[in-house]
C-alpha positions in Angstrom: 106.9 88.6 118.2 103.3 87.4 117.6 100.3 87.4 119.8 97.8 84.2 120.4 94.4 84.4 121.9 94.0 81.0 124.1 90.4 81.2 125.0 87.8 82.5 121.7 85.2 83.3 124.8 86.6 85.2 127.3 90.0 85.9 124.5 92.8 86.6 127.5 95.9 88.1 125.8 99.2 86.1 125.6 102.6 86.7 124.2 104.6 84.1 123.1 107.2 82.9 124.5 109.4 82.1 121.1 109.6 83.7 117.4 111.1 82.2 114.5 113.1 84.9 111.9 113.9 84.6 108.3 116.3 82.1 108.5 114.4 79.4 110.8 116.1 80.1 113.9 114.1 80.0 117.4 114.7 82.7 119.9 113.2 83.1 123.4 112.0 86.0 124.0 113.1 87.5 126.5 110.6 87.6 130.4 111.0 90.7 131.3 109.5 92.5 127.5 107.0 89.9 128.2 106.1 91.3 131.9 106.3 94.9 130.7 104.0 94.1 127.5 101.6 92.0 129.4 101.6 95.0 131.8 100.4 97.2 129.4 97.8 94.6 127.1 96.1 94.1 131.1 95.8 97.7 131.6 95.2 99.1 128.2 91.6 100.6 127.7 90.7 100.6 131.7 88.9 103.4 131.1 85.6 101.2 129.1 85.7 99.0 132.4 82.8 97.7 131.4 82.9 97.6 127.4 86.7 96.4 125.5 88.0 99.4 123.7 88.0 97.5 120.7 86.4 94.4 119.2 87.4 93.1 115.5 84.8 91.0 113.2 84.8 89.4 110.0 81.9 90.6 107.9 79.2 87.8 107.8 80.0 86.7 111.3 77.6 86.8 114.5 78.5 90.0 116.2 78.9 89.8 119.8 80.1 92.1 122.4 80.6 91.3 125.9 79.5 93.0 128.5 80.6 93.6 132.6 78.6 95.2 135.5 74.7 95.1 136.0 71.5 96.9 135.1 70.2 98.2 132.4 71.4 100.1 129.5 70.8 101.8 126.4 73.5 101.5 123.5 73.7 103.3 119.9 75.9 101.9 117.4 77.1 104.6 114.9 78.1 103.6 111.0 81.2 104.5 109.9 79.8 106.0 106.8 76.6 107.6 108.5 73.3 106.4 110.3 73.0 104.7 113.4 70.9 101.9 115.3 69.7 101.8 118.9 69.0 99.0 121.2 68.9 98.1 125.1 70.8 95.6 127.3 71.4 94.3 130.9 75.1 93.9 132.2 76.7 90.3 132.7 75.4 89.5 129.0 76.5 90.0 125.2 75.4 92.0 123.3 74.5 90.9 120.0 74.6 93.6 117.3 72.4 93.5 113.6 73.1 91.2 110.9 75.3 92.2 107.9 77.3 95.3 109.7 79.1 96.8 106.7 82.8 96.9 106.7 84.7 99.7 108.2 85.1 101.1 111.6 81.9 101.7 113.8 81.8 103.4 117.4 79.4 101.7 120.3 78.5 103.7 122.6 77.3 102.6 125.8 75.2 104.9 128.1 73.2 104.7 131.9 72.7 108.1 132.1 75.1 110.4 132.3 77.6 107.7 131.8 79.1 106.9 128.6 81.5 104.0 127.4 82.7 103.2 124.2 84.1 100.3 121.9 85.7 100.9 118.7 84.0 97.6 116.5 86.0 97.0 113.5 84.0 94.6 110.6 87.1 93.7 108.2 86.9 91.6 105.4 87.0 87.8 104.7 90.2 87.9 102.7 92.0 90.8 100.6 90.4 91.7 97.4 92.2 90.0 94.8 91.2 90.3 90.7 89.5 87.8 89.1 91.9 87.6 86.1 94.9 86.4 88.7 92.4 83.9 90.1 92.1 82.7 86.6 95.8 82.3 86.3 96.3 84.8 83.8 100.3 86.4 84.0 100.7 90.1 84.3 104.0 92.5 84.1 103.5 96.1 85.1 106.1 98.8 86.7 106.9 99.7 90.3 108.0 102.9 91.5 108.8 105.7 93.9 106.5 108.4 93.1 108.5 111.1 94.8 111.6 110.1 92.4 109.8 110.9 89.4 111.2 114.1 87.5 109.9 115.9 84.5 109.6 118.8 83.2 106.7 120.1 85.0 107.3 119.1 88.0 108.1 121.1 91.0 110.9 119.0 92.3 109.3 116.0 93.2 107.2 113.4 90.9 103.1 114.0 91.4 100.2 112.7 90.3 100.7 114.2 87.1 103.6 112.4 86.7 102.6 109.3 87.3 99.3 110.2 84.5 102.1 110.8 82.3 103.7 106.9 83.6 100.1 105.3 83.3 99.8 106.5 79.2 103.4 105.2 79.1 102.9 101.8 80.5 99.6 101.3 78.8 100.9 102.0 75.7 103.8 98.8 75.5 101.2 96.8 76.7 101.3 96.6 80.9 98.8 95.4 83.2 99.8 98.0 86.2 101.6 100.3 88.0 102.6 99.9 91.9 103.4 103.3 94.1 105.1 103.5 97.3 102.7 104.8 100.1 100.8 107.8 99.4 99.8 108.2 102.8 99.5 111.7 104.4 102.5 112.9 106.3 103.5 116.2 107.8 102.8 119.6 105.6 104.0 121.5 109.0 107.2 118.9 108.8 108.1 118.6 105.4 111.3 116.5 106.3 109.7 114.0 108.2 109.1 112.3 104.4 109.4 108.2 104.9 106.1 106.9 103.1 106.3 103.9 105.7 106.0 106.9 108.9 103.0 108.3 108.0 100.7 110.6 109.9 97.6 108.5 108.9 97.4 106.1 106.6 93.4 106.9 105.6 94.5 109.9 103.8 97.1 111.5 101.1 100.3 113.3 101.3 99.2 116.4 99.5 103.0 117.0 98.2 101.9 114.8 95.5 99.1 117.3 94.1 100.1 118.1 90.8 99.3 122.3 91.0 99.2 123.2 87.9 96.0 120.7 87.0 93.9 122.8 89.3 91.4 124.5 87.2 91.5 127.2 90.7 95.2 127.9 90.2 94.6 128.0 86.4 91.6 130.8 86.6 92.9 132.4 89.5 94.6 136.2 88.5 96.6 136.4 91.6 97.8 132.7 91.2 98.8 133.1 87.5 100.8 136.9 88.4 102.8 134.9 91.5 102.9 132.0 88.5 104.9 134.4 85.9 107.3 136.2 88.6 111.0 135.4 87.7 111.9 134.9 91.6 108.9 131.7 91.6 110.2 130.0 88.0 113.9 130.4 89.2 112.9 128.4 92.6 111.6 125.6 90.9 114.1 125.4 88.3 116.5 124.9 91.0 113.9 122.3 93.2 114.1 120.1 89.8 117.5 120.0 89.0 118.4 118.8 92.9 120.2 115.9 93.2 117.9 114.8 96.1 114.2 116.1 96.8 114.3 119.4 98.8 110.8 118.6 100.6 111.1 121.6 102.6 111.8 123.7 99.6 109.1 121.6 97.5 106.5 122.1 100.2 106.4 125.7 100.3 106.2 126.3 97.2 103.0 123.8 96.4 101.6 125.2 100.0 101.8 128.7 98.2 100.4 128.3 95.2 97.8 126.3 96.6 96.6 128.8 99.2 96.2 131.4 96.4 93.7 128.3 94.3 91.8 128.1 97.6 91.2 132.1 97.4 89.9 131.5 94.2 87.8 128.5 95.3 86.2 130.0 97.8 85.0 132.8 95.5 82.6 130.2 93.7 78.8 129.9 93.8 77.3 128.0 96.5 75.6 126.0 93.4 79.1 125.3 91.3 79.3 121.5 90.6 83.1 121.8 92.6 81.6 123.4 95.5 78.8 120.8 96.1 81.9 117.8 95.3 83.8 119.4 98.2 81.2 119.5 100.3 80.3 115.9 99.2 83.7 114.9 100.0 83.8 116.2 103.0 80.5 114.8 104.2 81.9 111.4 102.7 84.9 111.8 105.2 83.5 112.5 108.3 84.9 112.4 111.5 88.3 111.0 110.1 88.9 113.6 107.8 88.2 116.6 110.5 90.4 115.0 112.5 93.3 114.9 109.8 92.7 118.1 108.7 92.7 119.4 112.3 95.9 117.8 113.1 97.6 119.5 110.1 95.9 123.0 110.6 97.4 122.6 114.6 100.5 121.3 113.8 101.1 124.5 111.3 99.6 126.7 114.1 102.1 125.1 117.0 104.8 125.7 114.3 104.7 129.5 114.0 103.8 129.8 117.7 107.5 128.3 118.1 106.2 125.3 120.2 107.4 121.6 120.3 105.1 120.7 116.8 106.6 117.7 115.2 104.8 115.1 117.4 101.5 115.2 119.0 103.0 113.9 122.4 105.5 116.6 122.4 102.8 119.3 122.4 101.4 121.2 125.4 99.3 119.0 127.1 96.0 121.1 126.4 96.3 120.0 122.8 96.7 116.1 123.1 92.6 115.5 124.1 90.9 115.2 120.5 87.6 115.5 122.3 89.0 118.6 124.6 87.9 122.2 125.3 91.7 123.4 123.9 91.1 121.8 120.6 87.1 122.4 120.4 88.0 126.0 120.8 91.3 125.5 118.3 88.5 124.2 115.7 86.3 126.8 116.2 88.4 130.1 116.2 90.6 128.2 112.6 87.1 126.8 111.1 88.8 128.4 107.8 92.3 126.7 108.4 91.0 123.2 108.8 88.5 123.8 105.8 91.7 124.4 103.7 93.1 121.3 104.9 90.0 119.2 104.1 90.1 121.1 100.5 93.7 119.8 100.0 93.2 116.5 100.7 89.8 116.7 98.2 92.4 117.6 95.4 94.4 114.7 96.3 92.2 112.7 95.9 90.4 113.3 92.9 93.9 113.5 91.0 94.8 110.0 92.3 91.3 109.3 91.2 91.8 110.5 87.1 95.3 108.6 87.3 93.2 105.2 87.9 90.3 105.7 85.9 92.5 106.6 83.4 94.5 104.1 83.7 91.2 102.1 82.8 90.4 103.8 80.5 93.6 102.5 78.6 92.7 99.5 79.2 95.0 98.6 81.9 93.7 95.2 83.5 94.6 96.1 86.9 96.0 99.6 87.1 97.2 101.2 89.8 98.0 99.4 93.0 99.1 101.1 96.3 101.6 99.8 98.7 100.5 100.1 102.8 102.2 101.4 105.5 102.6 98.3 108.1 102.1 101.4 110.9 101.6 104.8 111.3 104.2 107.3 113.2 103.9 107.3 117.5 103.1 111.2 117.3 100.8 111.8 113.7 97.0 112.2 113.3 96.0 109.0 113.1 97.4 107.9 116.9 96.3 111.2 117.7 92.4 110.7 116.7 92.1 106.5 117.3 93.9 106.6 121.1 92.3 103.4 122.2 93.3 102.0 119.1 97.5 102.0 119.8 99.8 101.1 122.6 101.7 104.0 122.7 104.4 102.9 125.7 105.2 100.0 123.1 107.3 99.7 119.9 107.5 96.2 118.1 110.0 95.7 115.5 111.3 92.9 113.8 115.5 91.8 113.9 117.2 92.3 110.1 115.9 90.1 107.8 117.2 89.5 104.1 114.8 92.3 102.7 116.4 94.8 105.1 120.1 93.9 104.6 
């Protein structure tokens, strides 16, 4: 089903009335999914009244926002990645915001005073980034491949990001251009099971099952990390997680969430002034709201878990916890500051190891390197629906009939 704007001023919502599948064939669609989805479209993000909840922009365009009511107000447009800019307008007009917004996702905030509305503006780029060398013509071969079925040696029962170091040297060395993984998108440590790459939590951050533990200098210098290394009972659980059949991500996920609980006790234990620390704390600067958000989620969904609660899907939880911006998750954050830290830490080691895979794979002289494949959605009930609200109709689902790829 595909969406048309008719009028580029005032940009009323349609839904058309025919599709067209993989083999050519029309089909109506049917009035009444059109009624209930126009239903929704009208009353989706009433709330702004007078702002839209979201307005998208390609970089290097005029930005323009329109506005309802009357008066006077102030607004503050807040960067994405940090700073802000501040302005005035009168109701009934447009707003037009600075030249050369930078890509990413940017909050407006409208405000008369106590009042507050908000519009998520998204600057996205002019086309996909595509490398030069393919513009040129030149012809590539490279690998694809399922991270997770990836087995070695030192694996814990599932391939990780030292695995696919090992596939990078491997690849470079006959001679190929690249390497293309399935999503890597961050998925459910509370809910090891839920494990499709294309249902993920959120797709702006990593499924830490992939961390390869035994690269952590932490777990490496760590005493108590090494001892519960050496015990018999931990080498005979991941011999058996390795010579599975199928990936035990329950089993897997436990033991990496172990081990990497004890390389956070070590962490912590380091200088203020260690080169790691002030990483993390770039990294976590660097992330922002997104990441606290993501790291949150996780840290709640664990807690919801051992409280025996409904856990697997934000809309399933007690209501107190599905407000973001509420007093039941303020105080959550507050009283599990430590919890959610972890969390952040986790996904830092993530993603410096996917990091070192792709610079190394540079380094080897791999034209392209790696490549990532993307989720088309995220899961109704992870972080990322959780944290962007205005950004999903939730009372929808849009699919798409079986086409030759899915037969």
């Amino acid at each position: 089903m595909s969406f048309k704007v008719d009028n580029p001023k005032s940009a009323p919502v349609g839904v058309a009335d025919t599709y067209t599948d993989a083999y050519g064939k029309t089909h109506l669609v049917d009035v009444a999914v059109k009624k209930q989805l126009l239903t929704m479209m009208a009353t989706s993000g009433c709330e702004n009244a007078l702002l839209p909840s979201v307005q998208i922009f390609r970089q290097g365009k005029a930005v323009l926002i329109p506005l309802s009511g009357d008066g006077e107000f102030g607004w503050t447009l807040m960067y994405e990645n940090g700073g802000q800019v501040q302005g005035n307008v009168t109701g009934g007009s447009e707003l037009l915001l600075p030249d050369a917004l930078p890509l990413g996702y940017h909050e407006l905030i409208l405000m008369r005073g106590e009042q507050r509305w908000t519009c998520r503006v998204i600057v996205a780029p002019q086309r996909g980034y595509e490398p030069e060398s393919l513009t040129q013509g030149k012809r590539w071969w490279g690998v694809n491949v399922q991270l997770y079925t990836l087995r070695s040696q030192d694996n814990w029962g599932i391939g990780d990001f030292g695995d696919l170091r090992q596939l990078v040297e491997q690849v470079a060395r006959r001679g190929g251009a690249f390497i293309g993984v399935n999503p890597l998108h961050a998925l459910y440590p509370a809910d090891p099971e839920a494990a499709s790459p294309y249902s993920p939590s959120s797709r702006h951050w990593l499924n830490i099952i992939y961390i390869n533990v035994n690269r952590i200098d932490d777990f490496q210098q760590s005493k108590e990390a090494q001892a519960w290394w050496r015990q018999d009972d931990t080498q005979r659980q991941l011999a058996a997680l390795r010579a599975g059949r199928w990936v035990d991500y329950s089993g897997v996920m436990a033991q990496k969430l172990a081990a990497l609980r004890l390389a956070y006790d070590f962490f912590k234990t380091r200088s203020v002034l260690d080169p790691r620390v002030s990483a993390f704390r770039q990294f976590v600067v660097n992330g922002g709201q997104s990441l606290q958000r993501q790291a949150t989620f996780d840290a709640l969904q664990t807690w919801l878990k051992r409280q025996v609660e409904n856990y697997g899907d934000w809309q399933q939880w007690p209501k107190r916890y599905h407000d973001v911006h509420g007093d039941t998750v303020k105080a959550f954050c507050q009283e599990n500051e430590h919890e959610i830290t972890f969390y952040c830490w986790l996904q830092w080691v993530a993603s410096e190891q996917l990091a070192e895979c792709f610079a190394h794979s540079k380094q080897l002289g791999m034209p392209i390197g790696l490549y990532r494949d993307m989720a088309v959605g995220v899961a109704q009930g992870g972080a990322e629906t959780w944290d962007e609200r205005r950004l999903y109709c939730l009372e929808a689902a849009i699919g798409a009939p079986p086409d030759p790829l899915g037969l």
